[in-house]
N, C-alpha and C positions, 0 to 999 in steps of 0.2 A: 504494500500500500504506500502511496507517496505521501509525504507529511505534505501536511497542509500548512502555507505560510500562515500566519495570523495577523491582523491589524489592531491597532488599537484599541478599536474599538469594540472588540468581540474580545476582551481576553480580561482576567484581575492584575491585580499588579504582581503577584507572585508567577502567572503563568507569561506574564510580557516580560520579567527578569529570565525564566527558564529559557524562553525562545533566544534573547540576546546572547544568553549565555555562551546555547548551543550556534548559533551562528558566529561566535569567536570561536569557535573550536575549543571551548573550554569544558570541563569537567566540574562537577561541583566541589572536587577535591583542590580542585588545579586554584579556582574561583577564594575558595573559603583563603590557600594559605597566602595569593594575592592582599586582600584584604586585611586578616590579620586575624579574621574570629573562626569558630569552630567550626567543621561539617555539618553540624549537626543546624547550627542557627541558619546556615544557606538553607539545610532541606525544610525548616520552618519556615524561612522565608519564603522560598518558590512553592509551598503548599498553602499561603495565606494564614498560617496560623502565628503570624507575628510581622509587624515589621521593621523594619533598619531604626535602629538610632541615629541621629543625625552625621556622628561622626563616620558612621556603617556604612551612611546612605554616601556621603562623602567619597568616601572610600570606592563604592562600587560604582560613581558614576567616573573615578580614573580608572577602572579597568576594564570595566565595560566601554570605554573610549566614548563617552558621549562628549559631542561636539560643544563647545564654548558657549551654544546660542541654545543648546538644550539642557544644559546641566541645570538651572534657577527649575524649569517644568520638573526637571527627575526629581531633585531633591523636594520639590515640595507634594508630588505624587507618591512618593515613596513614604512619606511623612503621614501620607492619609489626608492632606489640605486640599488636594484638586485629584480632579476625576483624574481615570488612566487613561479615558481616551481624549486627553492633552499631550501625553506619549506619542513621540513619533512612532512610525511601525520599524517590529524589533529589531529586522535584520538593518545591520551597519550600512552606511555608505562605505565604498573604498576611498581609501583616506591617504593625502600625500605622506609619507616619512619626510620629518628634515634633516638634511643631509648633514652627516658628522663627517662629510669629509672636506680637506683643503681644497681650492679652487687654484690649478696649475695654471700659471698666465700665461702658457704656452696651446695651443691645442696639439693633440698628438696625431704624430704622422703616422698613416701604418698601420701594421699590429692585430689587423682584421682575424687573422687565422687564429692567430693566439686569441684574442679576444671570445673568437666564437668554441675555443676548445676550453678554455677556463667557464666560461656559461655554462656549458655541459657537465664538468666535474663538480661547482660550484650546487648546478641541479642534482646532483646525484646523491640521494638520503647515507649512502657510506659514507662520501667523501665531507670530513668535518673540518680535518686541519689539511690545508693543502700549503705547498712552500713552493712558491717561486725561488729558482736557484739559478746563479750566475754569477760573476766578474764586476769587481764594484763598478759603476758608469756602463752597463748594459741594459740599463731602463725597467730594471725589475719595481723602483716605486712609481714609476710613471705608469706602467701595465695592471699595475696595482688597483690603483687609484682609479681608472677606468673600466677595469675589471669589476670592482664594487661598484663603481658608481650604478653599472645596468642592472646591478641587486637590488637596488633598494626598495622597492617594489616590493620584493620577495621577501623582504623581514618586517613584520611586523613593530618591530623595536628601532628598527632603521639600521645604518651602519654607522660605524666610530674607526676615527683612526687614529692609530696608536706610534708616536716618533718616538724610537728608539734610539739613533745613533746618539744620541747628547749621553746618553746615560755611562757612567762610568763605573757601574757595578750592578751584578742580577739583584741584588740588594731595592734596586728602585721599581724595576720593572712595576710590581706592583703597585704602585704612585701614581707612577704614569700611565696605567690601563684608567685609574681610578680617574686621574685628573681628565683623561680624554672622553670620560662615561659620564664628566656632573658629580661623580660620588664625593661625597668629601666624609672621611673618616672622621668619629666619635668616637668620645669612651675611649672604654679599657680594653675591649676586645681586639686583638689581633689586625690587622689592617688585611694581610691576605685572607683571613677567616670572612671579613666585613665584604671585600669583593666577590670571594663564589657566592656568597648569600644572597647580596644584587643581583648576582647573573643568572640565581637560581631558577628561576623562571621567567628570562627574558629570549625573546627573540631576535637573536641577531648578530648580523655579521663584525666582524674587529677585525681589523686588519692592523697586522705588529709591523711595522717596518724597519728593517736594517736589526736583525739578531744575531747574527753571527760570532759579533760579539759580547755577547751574551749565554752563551750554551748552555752554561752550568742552570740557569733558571728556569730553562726549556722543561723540568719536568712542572712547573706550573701551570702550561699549556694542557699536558695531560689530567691536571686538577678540572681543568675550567671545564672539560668534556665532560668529565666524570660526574660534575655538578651540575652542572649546566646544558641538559640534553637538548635545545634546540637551539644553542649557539653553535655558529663555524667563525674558525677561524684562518684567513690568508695571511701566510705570513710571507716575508721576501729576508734571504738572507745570503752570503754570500756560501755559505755551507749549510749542507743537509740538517737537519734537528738531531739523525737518527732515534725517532720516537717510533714505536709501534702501530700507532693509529697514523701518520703522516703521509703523504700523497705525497710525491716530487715531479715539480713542472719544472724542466729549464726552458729557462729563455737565454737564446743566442738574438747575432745583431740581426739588426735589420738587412733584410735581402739587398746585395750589391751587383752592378755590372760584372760578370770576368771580365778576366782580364782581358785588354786591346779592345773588348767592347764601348763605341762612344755613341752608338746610335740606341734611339730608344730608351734613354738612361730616364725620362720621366717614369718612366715604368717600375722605377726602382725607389723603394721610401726611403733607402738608404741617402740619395740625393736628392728624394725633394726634402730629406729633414736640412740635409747641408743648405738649399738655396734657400728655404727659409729662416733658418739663422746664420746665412751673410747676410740676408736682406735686415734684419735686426742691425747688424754692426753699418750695413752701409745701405740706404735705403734705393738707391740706384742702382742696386749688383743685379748683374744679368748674367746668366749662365753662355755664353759665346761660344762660338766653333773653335777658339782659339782656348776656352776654357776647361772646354767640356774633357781632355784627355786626361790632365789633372785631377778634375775633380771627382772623375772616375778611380784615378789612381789610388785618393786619397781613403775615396771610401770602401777600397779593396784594403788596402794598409788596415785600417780600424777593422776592418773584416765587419764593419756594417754600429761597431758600438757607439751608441748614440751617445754619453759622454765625449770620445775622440771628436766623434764628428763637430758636435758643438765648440769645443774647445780651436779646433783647425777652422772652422768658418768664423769665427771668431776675430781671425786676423787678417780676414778680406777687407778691413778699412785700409791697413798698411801693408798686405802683402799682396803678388800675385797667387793664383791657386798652383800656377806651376813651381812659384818658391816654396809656399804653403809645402808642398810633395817634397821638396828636393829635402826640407828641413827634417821631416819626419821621417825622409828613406834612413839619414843617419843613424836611428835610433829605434828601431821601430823592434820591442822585445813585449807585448803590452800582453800577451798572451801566457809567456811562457806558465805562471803561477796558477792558472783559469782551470786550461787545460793540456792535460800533462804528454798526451799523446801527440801533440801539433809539433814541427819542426825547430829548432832554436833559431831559425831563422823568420820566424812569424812575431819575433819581440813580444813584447812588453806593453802592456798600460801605460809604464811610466814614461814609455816613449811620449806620448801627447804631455803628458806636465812638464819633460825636461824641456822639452821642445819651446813651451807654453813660458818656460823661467828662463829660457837662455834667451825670450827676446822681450824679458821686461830689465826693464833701468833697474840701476843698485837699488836706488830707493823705494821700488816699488817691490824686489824682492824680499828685503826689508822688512818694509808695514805686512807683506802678505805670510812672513814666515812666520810673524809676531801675530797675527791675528788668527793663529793656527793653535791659542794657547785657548780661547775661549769656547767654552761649552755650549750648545744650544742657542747659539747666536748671540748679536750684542749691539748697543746702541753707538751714534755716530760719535759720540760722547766718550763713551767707553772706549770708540776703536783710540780717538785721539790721545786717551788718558794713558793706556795702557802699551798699545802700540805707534804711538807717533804718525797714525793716519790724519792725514790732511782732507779735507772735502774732493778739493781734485786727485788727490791719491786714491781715495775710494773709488772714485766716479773713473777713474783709469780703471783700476780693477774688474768692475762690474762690468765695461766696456768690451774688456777681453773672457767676459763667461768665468772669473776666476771667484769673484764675490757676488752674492746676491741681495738684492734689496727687495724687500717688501713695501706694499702698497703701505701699508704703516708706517714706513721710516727706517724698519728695523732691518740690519744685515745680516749674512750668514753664509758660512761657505758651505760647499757640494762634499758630505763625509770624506770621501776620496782624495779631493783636491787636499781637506785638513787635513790629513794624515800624511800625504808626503809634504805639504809646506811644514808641518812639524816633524817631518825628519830633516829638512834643509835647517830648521832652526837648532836643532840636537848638533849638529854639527859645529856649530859655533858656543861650545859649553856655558863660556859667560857673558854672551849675549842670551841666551837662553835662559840662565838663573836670574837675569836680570827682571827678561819679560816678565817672569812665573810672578816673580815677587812683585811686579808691578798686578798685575793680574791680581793676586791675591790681597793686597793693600788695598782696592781701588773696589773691590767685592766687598771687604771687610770696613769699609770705610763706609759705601753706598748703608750695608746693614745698620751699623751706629747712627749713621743718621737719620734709620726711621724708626729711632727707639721711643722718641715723643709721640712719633706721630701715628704706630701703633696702639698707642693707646688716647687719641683724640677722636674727634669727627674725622678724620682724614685715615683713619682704621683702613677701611673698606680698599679705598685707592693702595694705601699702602702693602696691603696682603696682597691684590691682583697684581702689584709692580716687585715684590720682591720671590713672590709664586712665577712668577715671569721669569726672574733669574735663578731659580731652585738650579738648574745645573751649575750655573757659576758660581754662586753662593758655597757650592759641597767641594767644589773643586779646590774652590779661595782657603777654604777653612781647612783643608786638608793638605793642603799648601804650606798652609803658615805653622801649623802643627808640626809638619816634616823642616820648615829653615828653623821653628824656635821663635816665631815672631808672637811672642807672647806679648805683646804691647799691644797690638792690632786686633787679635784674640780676646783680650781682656774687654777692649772698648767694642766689641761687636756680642759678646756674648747675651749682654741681658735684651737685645733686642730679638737675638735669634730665638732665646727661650721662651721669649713669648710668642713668637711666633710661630713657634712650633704646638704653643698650647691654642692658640686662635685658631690653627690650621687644622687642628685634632692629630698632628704628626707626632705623634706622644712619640711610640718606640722608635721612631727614627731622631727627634730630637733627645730622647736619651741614651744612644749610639754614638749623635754624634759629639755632646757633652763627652762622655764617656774616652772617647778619642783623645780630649783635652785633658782631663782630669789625671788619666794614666800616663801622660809624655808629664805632666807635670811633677805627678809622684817620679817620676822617675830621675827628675833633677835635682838640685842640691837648694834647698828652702832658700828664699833671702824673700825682702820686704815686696818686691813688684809681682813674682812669681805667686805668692799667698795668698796675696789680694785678688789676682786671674783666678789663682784655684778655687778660694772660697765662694765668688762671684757664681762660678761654674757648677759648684757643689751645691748651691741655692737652688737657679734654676734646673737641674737635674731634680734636686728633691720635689720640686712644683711639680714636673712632669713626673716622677713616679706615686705620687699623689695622686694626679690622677687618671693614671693608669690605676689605681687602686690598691697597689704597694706601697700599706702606709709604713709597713717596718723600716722599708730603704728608706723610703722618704723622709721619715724621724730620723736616721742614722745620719743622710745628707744634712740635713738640718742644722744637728747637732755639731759635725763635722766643721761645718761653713760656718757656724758660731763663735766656733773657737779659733777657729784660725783668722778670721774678721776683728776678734776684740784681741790676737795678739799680735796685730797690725792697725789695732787704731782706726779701721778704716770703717767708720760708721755709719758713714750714707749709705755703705752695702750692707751693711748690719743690719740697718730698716729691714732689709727683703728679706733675710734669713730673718728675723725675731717675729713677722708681721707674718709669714706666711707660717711661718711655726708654728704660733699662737692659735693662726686659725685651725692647724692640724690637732690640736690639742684639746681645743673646744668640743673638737666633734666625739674628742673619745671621753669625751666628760672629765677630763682636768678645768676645773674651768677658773679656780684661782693660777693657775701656773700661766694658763691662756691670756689671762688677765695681764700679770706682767709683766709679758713676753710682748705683747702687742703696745703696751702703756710705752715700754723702754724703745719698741720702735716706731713708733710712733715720731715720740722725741725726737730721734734722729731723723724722720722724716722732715718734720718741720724746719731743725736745724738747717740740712741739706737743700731745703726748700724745692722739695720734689713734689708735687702736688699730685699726683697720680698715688703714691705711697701713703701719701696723707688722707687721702679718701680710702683708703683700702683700710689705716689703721682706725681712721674714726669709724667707719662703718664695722668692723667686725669687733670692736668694743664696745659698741651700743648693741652687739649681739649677741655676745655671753653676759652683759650687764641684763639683756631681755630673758634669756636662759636663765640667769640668777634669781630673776623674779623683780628686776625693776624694770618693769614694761616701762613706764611713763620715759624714764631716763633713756634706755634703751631706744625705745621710738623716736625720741628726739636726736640722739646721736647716728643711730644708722639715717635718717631723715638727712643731716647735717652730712653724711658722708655721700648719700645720695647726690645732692646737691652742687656736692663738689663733680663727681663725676658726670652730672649734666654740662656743668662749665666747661668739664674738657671735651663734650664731647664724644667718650669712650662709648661705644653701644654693645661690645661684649660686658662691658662694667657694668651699664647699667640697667641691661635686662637682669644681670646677676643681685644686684641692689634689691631690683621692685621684686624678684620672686622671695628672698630668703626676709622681705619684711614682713611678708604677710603673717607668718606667727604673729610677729608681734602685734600686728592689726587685729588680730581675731581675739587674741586676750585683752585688747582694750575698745572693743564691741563694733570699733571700725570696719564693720563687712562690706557695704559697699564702697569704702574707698579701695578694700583688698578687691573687689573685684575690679575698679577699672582700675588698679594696678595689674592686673593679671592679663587684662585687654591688652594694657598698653605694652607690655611685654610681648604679648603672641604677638604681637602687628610688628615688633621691634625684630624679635625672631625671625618672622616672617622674613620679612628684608635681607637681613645678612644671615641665610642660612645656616641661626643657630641652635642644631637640634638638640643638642641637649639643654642648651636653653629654654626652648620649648615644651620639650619634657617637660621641667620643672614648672614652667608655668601651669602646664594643665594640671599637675599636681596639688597645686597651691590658690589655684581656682579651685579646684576639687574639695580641698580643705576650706577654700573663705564659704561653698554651697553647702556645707555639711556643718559647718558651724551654726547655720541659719534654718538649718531642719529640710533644708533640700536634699533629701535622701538620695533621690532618684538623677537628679542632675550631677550632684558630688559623682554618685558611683558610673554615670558616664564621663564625666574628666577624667575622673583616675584611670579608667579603662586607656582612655586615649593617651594621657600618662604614658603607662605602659606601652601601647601600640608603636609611641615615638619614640621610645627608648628600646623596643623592639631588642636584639641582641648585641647588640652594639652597646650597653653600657651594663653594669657589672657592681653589685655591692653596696654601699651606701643609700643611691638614688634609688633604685629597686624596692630595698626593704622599709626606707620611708614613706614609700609609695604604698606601697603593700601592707603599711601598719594604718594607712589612712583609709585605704579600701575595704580593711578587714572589717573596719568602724561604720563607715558608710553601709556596708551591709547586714552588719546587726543590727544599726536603728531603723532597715528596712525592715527587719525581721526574718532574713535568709542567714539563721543563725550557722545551719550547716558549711554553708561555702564560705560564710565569715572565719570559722572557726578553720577552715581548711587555708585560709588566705593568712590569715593571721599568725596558724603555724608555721606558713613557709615564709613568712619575713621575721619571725622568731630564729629560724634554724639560721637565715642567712647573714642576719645580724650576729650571731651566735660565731659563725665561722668567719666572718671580718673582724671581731673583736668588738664591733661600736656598743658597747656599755648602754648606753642612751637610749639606742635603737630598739636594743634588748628590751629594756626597762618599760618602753611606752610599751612592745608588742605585751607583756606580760602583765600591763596594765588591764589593757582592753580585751584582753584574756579573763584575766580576775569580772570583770564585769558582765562578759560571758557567759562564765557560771554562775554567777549571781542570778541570773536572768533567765537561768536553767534548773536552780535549785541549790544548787552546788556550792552553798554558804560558805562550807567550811574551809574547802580548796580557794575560795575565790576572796576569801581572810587573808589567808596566809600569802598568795600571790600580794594580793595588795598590799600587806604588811613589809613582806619584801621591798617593795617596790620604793612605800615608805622610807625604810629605811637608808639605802644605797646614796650614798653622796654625788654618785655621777648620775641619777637621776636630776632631770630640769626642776626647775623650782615648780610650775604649772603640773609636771607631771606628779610631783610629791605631793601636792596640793590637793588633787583629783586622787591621790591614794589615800588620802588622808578623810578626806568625806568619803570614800567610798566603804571603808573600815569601821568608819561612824556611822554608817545607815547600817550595814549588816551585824554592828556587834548588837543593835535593836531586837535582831533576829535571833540571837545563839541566847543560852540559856548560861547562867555564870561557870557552872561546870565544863561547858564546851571553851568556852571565851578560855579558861583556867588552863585547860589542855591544850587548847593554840599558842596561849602566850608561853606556854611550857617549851614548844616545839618551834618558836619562831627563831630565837637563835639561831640556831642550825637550818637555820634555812637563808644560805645564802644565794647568792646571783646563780653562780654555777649547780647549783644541786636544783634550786629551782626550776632553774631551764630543762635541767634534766628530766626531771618530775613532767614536766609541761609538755615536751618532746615524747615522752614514752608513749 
């Protein structure tokens, strides 16, 4: 029987979700872990026996791709506010993908065969990882690039392209998939963990280019398969992967004349690529009768490599094509390394760049061998700074096909080309240490100077300009590590580590600390070295914070303490005592927090750091709120607020309005917590910051639950969770999950309360958070209260009571809750608890609670 399409108008809204479903090719399995909720809520939804919560309903109109001008009709049909048949009808439109890949200012000559046989393997449900393979400058990313582009169609998720040569270790690889997909890494969780679970259910193609150098990280390739069953991936390298599941395509050049052949050479795209880039260098070149033997010659020589070729047309402004030939007969080996069976008489690649360096001027040899030191391109700025390029020295270069420029401004040389101009520069050893050091001074310099402005309004611009230079930046700092330029190091450090925490690059920026810290131990103490160390030892401790390794991070802490007050040097003392402090609040030290924060403080001010200064007064007004002086508290974190408005910060001060709301809600301020909670997700919103985000629905969840919105609290906290998804880890989780347990016992779903409540007891339990612990076993004790269970729910709360790292709010609430139920016991029971409550400390309790 043929399924019958359905309309609108003829269907519920459960059965016009099923038809969409199934016309995405989706499964309810596939659908539910899209989304984020259980099988089991899809099959109630598509049977009518319930419908989406808003965030749900959210949620299912981005996977059901409903188009921009229908998503306001879904969500409010879904919602139950308008009819269904305000639903367009269910099956999809076909929908453009936009394209993730670069836009070559060239168009390609050619290639038609290879094109139409990579379509076919590209079609072929085996073929997932296919590798273009060849000779660097045989047009494996140009084939590439066109090769996907005629996919895109065919992946529903689009294609992405992924630039490898910059990278100088497998180490990055995954970064750079992440940065070319949008993802930007959270949390504590792993970063390659955080990409297969992206790719887990997405469709589409990625194309890696330039891996060769890379091998070692090739089995990540095999990961993304293994996860990720409807990705492929093209990759172009200059050798095989040899991976199991891999395809091998070579591409040779393009088809040339033989030899003595001059007739009919249009026929050949090995010469219409040459006539179209002479006409580039000299826009009157015409291929002549007097040309044409030449330029046959030439593209017999390159044996058709599209690299060569451009390179040799190149110098049709100043040369004949019959010198062009006579220059390259000399030299012509470009083959031998490629392929190994060819004659030693078929040369060399490097024939066309010697060729290409022996007719540029000293000085242009020069700026191009220096410019051979920069990773992943660089600005006009940078060429001048580092390698002594001039405006007209660039524009010579780009002239001759040696540098490239971008519609942006920015430049960049052809992998290949950088790799032999930094073998001419190795050549000259102290011209060469020169560069490096220049290179790395001018990276490390660039960093320091966006240490303010990291943390302003100018945030945002900042992170996309020094994310711009992530290769040069790793390259600079691992530079100046290996000469010793700890001066350079020192003054670039605190910008990097925040940067690394804005960027969520947690384990790579404590890697690349780590790099620092160890050349430093390894040298002989004196005052300038200590002060780099401790600096570095700081922000390391921040970044294993949070990552969620609070032991390192107290260690770091402690470490940078001491070695800061035994060099005096107190404006870095700020960062260690202030960031300390706040480590320390969380684990309920809260007098130690106190004067760990007070003392840096001081030095903040001293220093007249204003970014430090809002971090100290705000996170003093928040163990003084913990303490139980709301009023004081409220006014101080307000005061630290305030500060961080002036500058600007928008990671600061989404973090500001989310961690006030406690205090708002103990001094009856609910709806100013809620449109601080707004103004936060709108803040988040903007500068994609998800686990800021998190925390806001969080803390919305708590200002709804304060006010007896049971039903609303327990969908923030849901969504909460949704956006913290697996990408964060410990802490933020089981705060979440002590407010959700809450929300849903004053719903009266005491069962899944008590189930929620124990897995953010167990998890608080295993990070150590004392506090965490304290509230889950709180709202446990009340549990059983409300179950019968007087006597259990005594002694919980007596506990609870007693614990010094219990919040003052939380002791509070144990303390009335002890007074209503001792009402309930009879003096002989009351007698045997108070007998038994000694021994019932944090640990044995928890134990008791857990069992």
């Amino acid at each position: 029987m043929t399924e019958r399409r359905l309309s609108a108008s003829d269907v519920s809204f459960g059965a016009w979700l099923q038809q969409r479903r199934k016309a995405l090719d989706l499964t309810q399995g596939e659908l539910a872990r899209r989304v984020g909720c259980s099988l089991s809520a899809i099959r109630k939804i598509e049977s009518d026996e319930r419908r989406p919560s808003r965030q749900v309903a959210e949620l299912l109109a981005d996977h059901l791709r409903l188009p921009p001008d229908q998503r306001g009709v879904f969500l409010r049909v879904a919602r139950a506010e308008w009819r269904v048949d305000r639903l367009p009808p269910p099956a999809p439109e076909a929908r453009s993908v936009p394209s993730g890949l670069p836009c070559p200012a060239t168009p390609l000559v050619g290639r038609e065969p290879e094109l139409a046989a990579l379509a076919r393997l590209l079609n072929d449900p085996p073929c997932r990882l296919l590798t273009l393979i060849g000779p660097g400058g045989i047009g494996k990313t140009r084939l590439a690039l066109a090769a996907a582009a005629r996919q895109q169609a065919a992946f529903c998720d689009g294609v992405a392209f992924v630039a490898l040569a910059p990278l100088g270790s497998a180490d990055f690889i995954v970064p750079a998939i992440a940065d070319a997909l949008g993802l930007a890494f959270q949390g504590q969780v792993e970063p390659r963990l955080q990409l297969l679970r992206h790719l887990n259910d997405k469709h589409q193609l990625i194309v890696l280019d330039n891996v060769e150098h890379l091998l070692s990280g090739a089995g990540l390739f095999t990961e993304i398969l293994e996860r990720a069953p409807k990705v492929k991936l093209l990759v172009t390298s200059r050798e095989r992967l040899n991976l199991q599941g891999e395809w091998v395509f070579e591409i040779q050049g393009l088809p040339a004349p033989p030899a003595g052949q001059v007739e009919q050479l249009d026929d050949y795209s090995a010469v219409a690529l040459f006539v179209q880039s002479a006409r580039r260098a000299r826009a009157d070149f015409e291929l002549t009768a007097d040309e044409r033997p030449a330029t046959a010659s030439i593209c017999q020589m390159v044996q058709g490599m599209p690299l060569g070729i451009e390179l040799a047309a190149a110098w049709t402004s100043v040369l004949s094509c019959r010198e062009i030939a006579r220059e390259i007969e000399r030299n012509l080996d470009f083959l031998a390394t490629a392929l190994r069976d060819i004659p030693a008489r078929h040369r060399s690649l490097r024939a066309a760049f010697d060729h290409s360096w022996r007719l540029l001027a000293p000085d242009e040899r020069a700026v191009l061998s220096r410019l051979a030191v920069f990773q992943g391109g660089f600005s006009r700025e940078a060429a001048e700074q580092v390698a002594g390029a001039t405006l007209p020295s660039l524009a010579a270069l780009v002239s001759k096909s040696l540098v490239r420029r971008s519609e942006s401004g920015r430049y960049d040389l052809h992998e290949v080309i950088r790799q032999y101009a930094l073998t001419r520069l190795a050549e000259d050893e102290p011209h060469c240490l020169e560069t490096r050091d220049r290179h790395s001074e001018y990276y490390l310099g660039l960093a320091s100077g966006h240490d303010k402005k990291l943390k302003s309004a100018a945030q945002q611009a900042a992170m996309r300009e020094l994310t711009f230079e992530l290769d040069n930046l790793r390259t600079a700092w691992r530079w100046g590590i290996t000469r010793g330029d700890f001066e350079s190091l020192g003054r670039a450090v605190r910008a990097l580590g925040w940067y690394f925490e804005v960027a969520g690059l947690i384990y790579d920026g404590i890697d690349q600390l780590e790099l620092l810290v160890q050349a430093l131990n390894a040298r002989p103490r004196d005052v300038n070295t200590d002060r780099v160390r401790g600096s570095a030892l700081v922000q390391q401790g921040l970044l294993c914070f949070r990552s969620g390794d609070f032991d390192r991070a107290q260690e770091r802490y402690q470490d940078s303490i001491a070695i800061l007050r035994s060099v005096n040097e107190q404006a870095l003392l700020a960062d260690a005592l202030i960031f300390s402090g706040t480590l320390a609040h969380l684990n309920g030290d809260y007098g130690e927090a106190r004067a760990r924060i007070q003392e840096g403080l001081s030095y903040a001010r001293a220093a007249n750091d204003p970014w430090f200064t809002a971090y100290g007064v705000y996170n003093l007004g928040h163990v003084e709120s913990l303490a139980g002086e709301y009023e004081t508290g409220y006014a101080q974190m307000q005061a630290g607020l305030r500060l961080w408005r002036e500058l600007g910060d928008p990671h600061s001060i989404s973090l500001g309005l989310n961690f006030l709301v406690e205090t708002q809600v103990a001094l009856g301020r609910h709806e100013e917590a809620v449109a601080s909670m707004r103004e936060s997700l709108a803040l988040c919103e903007r500068t994609q910051n998800r686990w800021g985000m998190g925390t806001a629905y969080r803390y919305l969840g708590l200002a709804r639950l304060a006010t007896g919105h049971w039903r609303e609290a327990r969908e923030h906290l849901q969504r909460s969770l949704e956006v913290f998804g697996e990408y964060f880890k410990g802490w933020d989780i089981a705060r979440t999950l002590i407010y959700l347990g809450e929300a849903e016992m004053m719903a009266g779903d005491l069962s899944e309360a008590r189930t929620t409540l124990l897995n953010a007891l167990r998890l608080a339990h295993d990070i150590h958070a004392s506090p965490l612990a304290l509230d889950a076993l709180l709202i446990l004790a009340s549990l059983d209260a409300r179950v019968g269970e007087v006597e259990r729910a005594w002694l919980l709360a007596a506990c609870v009571a007693r614990q010094a790292a219990s919040a003052a709010g939380t002791r509070a609430r144990a303390d009335r809750l002890c007074a209503e139920l001792e009402t309930q016991l009879t003096p002989g029971q009351l007698a045997a608890l108070a007998a038994r409550a000694p021994a019932a400390s944090l640990p044995a309790v928890t134990q008791v609670a857990l069992a």
